[in-house]
C-alpha positions in Angstrom: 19.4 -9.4 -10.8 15.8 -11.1 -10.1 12.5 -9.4 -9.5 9.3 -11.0 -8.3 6.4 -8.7 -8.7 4.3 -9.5 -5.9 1.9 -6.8 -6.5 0.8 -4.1 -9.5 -2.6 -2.4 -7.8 -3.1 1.0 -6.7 -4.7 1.5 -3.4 -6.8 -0.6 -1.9 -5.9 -3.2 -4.1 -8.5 -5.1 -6.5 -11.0 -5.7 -5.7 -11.1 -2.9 -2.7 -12.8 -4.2 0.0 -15.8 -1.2 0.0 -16.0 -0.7 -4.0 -18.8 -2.5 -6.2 -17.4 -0.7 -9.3 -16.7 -3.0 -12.8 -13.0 -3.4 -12.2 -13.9 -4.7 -8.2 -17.2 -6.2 -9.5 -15.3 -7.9 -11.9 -12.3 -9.0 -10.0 -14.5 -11.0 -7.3 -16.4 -12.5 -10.0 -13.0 -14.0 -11.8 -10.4 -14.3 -9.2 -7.7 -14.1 -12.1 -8.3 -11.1 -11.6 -7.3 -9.7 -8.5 -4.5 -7.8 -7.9 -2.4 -6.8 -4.5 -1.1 -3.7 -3.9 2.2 -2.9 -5.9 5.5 -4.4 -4.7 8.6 -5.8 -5.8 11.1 -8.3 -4.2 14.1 -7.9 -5.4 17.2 -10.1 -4.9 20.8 -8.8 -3.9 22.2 -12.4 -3.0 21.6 -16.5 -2.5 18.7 -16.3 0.1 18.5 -12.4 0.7 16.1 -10.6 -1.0 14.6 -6.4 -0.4 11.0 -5.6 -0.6 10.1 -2.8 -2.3 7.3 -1.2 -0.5 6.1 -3.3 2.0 2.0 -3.0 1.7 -0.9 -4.3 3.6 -1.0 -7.6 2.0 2.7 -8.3 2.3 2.2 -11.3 4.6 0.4 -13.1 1.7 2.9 -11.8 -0.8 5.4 -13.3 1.5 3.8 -16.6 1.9 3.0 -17.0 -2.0 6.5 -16.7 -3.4 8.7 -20.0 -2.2 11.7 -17.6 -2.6 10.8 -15.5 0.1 9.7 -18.4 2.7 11.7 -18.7 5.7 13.9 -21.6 6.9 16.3 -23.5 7.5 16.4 -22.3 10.8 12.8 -21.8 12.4 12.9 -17.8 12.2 15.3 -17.7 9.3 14.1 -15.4 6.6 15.5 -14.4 3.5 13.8 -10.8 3.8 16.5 -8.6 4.7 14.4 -5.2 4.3 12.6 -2.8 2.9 12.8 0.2 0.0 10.5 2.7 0.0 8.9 5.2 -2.9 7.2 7.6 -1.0 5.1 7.2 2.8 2.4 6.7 1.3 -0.1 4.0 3.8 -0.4 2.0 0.8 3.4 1.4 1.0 4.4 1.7 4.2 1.9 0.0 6.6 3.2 -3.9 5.8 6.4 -2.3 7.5 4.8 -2.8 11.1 4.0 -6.8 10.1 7.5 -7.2 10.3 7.7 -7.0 14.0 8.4 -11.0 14.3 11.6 -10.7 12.9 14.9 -10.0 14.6 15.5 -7.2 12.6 15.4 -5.8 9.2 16.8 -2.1 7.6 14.4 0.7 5.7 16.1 2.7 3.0 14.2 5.7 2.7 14.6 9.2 1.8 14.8 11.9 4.5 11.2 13.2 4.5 10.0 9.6 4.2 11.7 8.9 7.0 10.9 11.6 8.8 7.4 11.2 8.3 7.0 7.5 9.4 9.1 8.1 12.5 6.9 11.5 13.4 4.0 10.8 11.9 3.2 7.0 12.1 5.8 6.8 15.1 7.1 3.8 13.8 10.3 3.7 15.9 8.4 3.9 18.9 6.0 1.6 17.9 8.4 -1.6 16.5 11.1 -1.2 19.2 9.5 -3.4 22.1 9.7 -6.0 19.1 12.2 -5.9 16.5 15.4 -3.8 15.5 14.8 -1.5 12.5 17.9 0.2 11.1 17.1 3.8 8.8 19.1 4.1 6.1 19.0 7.1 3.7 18.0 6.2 0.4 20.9 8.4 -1.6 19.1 10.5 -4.2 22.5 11.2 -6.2 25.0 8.5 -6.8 24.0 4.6 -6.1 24.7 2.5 -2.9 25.2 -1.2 -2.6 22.1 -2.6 -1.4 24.1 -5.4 1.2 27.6 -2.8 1.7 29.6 -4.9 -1.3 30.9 -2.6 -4.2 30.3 -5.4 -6.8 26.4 -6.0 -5.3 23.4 -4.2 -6.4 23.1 -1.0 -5.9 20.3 1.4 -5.7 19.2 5.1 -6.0 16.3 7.3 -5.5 15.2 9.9 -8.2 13.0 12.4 -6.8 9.7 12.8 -9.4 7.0 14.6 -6.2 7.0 16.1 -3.5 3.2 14.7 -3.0 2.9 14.3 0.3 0.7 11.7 2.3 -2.6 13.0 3.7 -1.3 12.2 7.2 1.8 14.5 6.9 0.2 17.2 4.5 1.4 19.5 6.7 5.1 18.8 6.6 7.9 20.8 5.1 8.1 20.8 1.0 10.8 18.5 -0.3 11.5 17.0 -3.9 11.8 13.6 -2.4 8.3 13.2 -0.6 8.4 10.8 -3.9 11.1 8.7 -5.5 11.5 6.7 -8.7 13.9 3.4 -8.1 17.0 2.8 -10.0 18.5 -0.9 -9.4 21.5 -1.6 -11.2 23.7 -4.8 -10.9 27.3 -4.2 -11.3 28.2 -8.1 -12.3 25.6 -8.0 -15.4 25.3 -4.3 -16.2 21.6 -4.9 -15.7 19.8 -1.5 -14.9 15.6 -1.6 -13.6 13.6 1.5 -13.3 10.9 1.4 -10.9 8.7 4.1 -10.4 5.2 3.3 -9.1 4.3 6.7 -8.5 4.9 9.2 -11.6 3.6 12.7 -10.9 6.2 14.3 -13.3 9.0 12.8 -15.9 11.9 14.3 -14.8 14.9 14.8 -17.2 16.9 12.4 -14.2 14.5 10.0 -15.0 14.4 10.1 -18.8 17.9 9.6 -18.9 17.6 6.7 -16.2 15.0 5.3 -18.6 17.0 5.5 -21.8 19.8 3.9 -20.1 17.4 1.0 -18.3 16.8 -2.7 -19.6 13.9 -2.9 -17.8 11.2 0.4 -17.1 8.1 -0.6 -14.7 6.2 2.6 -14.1 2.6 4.2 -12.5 -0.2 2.7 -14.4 -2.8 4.2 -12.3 -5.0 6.0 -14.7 -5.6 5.1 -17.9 -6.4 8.9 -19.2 -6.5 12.2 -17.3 -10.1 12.7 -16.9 -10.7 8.6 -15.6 -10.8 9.4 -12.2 -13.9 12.6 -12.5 -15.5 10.6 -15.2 -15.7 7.3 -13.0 -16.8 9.4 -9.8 -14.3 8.8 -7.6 -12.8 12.1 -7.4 -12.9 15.7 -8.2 -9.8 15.6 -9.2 -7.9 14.5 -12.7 -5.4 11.8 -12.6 -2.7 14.7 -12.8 -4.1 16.0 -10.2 -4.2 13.8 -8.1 -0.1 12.6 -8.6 -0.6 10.4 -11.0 0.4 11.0 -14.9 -2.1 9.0 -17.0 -1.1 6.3 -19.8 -2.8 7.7 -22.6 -3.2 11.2 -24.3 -0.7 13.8 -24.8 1.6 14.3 -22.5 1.1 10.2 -21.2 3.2 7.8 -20.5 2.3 5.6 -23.2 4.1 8.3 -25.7 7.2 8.8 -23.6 7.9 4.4 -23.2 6.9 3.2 -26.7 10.5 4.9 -28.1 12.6 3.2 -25.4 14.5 0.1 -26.1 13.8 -1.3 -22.8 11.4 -3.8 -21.5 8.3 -1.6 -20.8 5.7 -2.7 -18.4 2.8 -0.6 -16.5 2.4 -1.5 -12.6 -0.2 0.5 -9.7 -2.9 0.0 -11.6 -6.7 1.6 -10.2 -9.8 -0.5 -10.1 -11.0 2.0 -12.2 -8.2 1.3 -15.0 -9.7 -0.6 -17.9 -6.6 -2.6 -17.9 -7.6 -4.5 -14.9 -9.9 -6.6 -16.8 -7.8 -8.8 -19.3 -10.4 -8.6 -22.5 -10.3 -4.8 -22.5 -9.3 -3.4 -26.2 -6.4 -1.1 -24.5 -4.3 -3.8 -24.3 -4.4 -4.3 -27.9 -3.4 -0.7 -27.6 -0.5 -1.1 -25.5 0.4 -4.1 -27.1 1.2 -2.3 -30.6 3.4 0.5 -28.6 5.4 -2.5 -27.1 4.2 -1.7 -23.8 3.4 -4.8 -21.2 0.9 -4.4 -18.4 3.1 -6.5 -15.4 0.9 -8.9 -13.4 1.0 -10.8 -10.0 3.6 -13.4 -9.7 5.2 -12.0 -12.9 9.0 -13.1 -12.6 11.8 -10.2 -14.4 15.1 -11.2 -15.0 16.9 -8.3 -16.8 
């Protein structure tokens, strides 16, 4: 199994286009800095690769990684398709920049699914252009990503039934929000990928234990980060997002794992954005990583 992260921000990425705050400020003063919106490419064979999310910058994503570049032929790409968390805009709006190809498939769950064929009209939308085929994303069990038993396989394990603002409306369901589990039959190599946390599930604390690799929501650094920085009412929790630190964090539950820990989705209000802050020091102690752009995983 091989991952390229190709993104590790939150929404809007960093620096958001509209935002003067430090981590923005800071990010367009020190391009090092700068983050895209959180994605993953992950392999399943020589020259095929999946896309886990497909965000707004996913043309550049594309076009930075040689892996994912197209060729030999003149329309030949490697991207075979796309793997989605939740329907979240953030995660789902790259899927319409994917019209050029000849086709690709979305594994999704049923109310993400639902909710970018209802809602976003997607269907109607990409078929002048290009053939999408929906696949459910199985919630219990695994399925090979490319149909082979021996390939990699992946399942969803529902951890919110946060809807998107566009669909707020729609029916409640446990799987508006899924955590990733990518396990490779030939190496015994297990990845947990969850860039969206707003519970811990016992699923996924046992998909955790058993993982070599854990990349989960770093959004907020503490509860009270998003009220104190002004950008919402809300507390992290409340707005779907369990924070890193305090009780009840993240931090607490991934320092005791013997996997490879590493934080991803992080806000431009996180202190972790910029590089100097002391809560990497923090992290660092716990055995916790903070994953970056063009970061390569190879469980």
């Amino acid at each position: 199994m091989l991952l390229l992260v190709l993104g590790t921000a939150a929404g809007g990425g960093i620096p958001q286009w509209n935002c003067a705050c430090p981590g923005c400020s800071g990010a367009r003063a020190h391009p090092h800095r700068r983050r895209r919106h959180a994605s993953l490419a992950v392999r399943t064979g020589e020259g095929r690769w999946y896309v886990v999310n497909a965000t707004p910058d996913i043309g550049d994503q594309i076009e930075e990684r040689p892996e994912l570049h197209p060729g030999p032929g003149p329309r030949q790409t490697p991207l075979a398709g796309v793997i989605l968390t939740d329907a979240e805009l953030d995660h789902t709006l790259g899927i319409a920049r994917l019209r050029e190809a000849d086709g690709f498939q979305v594994l999704a769950t049923a109310p993400v699914r639902q909710a970018l064929l209802d809602r976003q009209r997607l269907g109607e939308v990409l078929a002048p252009y290009t053939d999408v085929t929906w696949r459910e994303l199985p919630g219990h069990g695994a399925e090979p990503l490319d149909g082979t038993p021996s390939g990699l396989q992946v399942s969803g394990i529902p951890v919110s039934g946060k809807r998107p603002r566009y669909a707020a409306d729609s029916p409640d369901d446990d799987a508006w929000v899924v955590a990733l589990r990518l396990y490779d039959p030939s190496s015994g190599a297990s990845v947990l990928y969850a860039p969206a946390l707003a519970a811990w599930p016992d699923r996924l604390q046992q998909a955790a234990a058993e993982a070599d690799c854990v990349i989960v929501d770093g959004t907020f650094w503490d509860d009270e980060e998003p009220r104190r920085t002004g950008i919402s009412s809300r507390t992290a929790t409340g707005m779907g997002h369990l924070p890193i630190d305090g009780p009840g964090g993240t931090a607490e539950r991934l320092a005791p794992l013997s996997a490879r820990c590493l934080y991803t989705h992080l806000n431009n209000t996180n202190p972790l954005v910029d590089p100097a802050a002391p809560q990497h020091k923090r992290l660092a102690r716990l055995g916790i990583e903070v994953a970056h752009d063009g970061m390569v995983i190879e469980p």
